[in-house]
N, C-alpha and C positions, 0 to 999 in steps of 0.2 A: 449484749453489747456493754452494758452496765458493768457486769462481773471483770469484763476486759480492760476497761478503764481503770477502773479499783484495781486491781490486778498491775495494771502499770503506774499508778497511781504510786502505790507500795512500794514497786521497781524504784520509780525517781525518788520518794523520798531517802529509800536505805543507799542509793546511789551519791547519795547530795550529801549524807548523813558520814560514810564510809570517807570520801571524797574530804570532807570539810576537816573530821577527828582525826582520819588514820595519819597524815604528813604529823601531827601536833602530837599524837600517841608515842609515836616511834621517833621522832625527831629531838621531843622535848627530853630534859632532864630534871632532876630536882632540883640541884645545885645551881638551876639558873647561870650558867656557864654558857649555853648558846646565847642568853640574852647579853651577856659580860661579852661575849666574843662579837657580836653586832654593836655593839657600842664602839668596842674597841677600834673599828674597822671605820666605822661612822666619824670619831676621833680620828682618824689616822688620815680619811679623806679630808678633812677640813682641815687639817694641819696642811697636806699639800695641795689644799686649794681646791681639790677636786666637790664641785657639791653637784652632780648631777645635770638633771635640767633647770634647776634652780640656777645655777650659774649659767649654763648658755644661755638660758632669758634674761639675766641678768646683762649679762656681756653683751649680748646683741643690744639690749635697749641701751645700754652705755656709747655704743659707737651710730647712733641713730643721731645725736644730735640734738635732744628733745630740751624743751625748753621748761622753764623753772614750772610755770603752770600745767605742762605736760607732767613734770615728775611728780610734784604736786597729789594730780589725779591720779596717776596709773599707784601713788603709795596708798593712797587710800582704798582705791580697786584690791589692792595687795593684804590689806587689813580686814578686809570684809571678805575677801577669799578665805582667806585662813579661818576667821573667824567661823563661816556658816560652815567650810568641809568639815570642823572641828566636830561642829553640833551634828550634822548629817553623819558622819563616822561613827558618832558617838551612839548614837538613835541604829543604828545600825549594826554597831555595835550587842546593844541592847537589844537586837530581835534577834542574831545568833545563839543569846546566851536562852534565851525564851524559847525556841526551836528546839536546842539543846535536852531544856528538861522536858517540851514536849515529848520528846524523842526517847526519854528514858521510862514514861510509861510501860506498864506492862504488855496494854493494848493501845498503840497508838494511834490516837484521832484523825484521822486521815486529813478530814476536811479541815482542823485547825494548823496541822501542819502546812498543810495547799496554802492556806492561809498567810500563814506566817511567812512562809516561802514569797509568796508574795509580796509579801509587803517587805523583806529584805530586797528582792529583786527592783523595788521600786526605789529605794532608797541607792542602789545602787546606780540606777538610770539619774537617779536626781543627779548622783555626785557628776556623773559622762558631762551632763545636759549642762549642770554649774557650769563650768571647765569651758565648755564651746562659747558660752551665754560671755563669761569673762574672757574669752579669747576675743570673742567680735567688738566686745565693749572692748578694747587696750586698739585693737586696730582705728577701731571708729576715734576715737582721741590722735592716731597721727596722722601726718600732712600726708599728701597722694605721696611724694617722693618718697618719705619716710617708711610707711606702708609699703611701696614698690620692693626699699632696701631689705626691709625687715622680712616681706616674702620670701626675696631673695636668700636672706641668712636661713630662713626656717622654713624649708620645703614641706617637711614631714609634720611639720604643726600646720601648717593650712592646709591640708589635704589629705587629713582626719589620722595618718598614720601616728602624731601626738595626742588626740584626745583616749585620756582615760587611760592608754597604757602606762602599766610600772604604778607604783606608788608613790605620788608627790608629794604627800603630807601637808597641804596647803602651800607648796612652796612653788614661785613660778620655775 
């Protein structure tokens, strides 16, 4: 039973491994050109305005009605968001890159890999878990009506189809 675990063990890491490199192997270039063309695009959105869910959170809470103390809170809510997804990305960051050279072993560690996997895995639940923890705090700040409104605008944020999907970059 032991041998089977270890056995799949191995499965999930070179699966996680394959999975994580191959898209950045084949995709990337030297010339830094895919990074120059996501910039560009990223540019080109915020020239027309378009910023994602950052703008419909934005927008939404703009026609809410919210009052100076309301806006007050929810920017500093907004400051502290960015602020901890920055460090949690960051740390997380840092355990891919550590995984990485695990990985490039001759013989690799099993258990520090399970390990590490781990604990990126954790770091990724934090960011889900941030996101909801600051969704409930932004609600608990508006009036019942407010709240009722802002439901009303953001179906797919209250009813978990927004948490965690896409990449927000700290941004509401």
């Amino acid at each position: 039973m032991k041998k089977v675990q270890r056995i799949l063990a191995i499965f999930v890491v070179f699966a996680f491994v394959f999975t994580v490199s191959a898209p950045a192997v084949f995709a990337s270039d030297k010339s830094g050109s895919d990074r120059k063309e996501k910039k560009e695009k990223c540019d080109k959105h915020k020239k027309d305005g378009k910023r994602g869910v950052g703008a419909a959170f934005g927008k939404i809470l703009s026609e809410l009605d919210l009052t100076d103390k309301q806006n007050v809170a929810i920017k500093k809510m907004k400051l502290e968001y960015e602020k901890n997804t920055i460090k949690i990305r960051a740390e997380k960051d840092i355990l891919d890159v550590e995984l990485k050279g695990l990985l490039m072993a001759d013989r690799v560690d099993l258990n520090a890999a399970e390990a590490k996997l781990m604990e990126i895995a954790h770091k990724e639940v934090e960011l889900k878990l941030f996101r909801i923890k600051k969704h409930e705090k932004l609600k608990s700040l508006l009036t019942k009506k407010q709240r009722k409104e802002f439901e009303k605008k953001m179906p797919m944020m209250m009813h978990g189809g927004g948490y965690g999907s896409g990449d927000h970059k700290g941004k509401y």
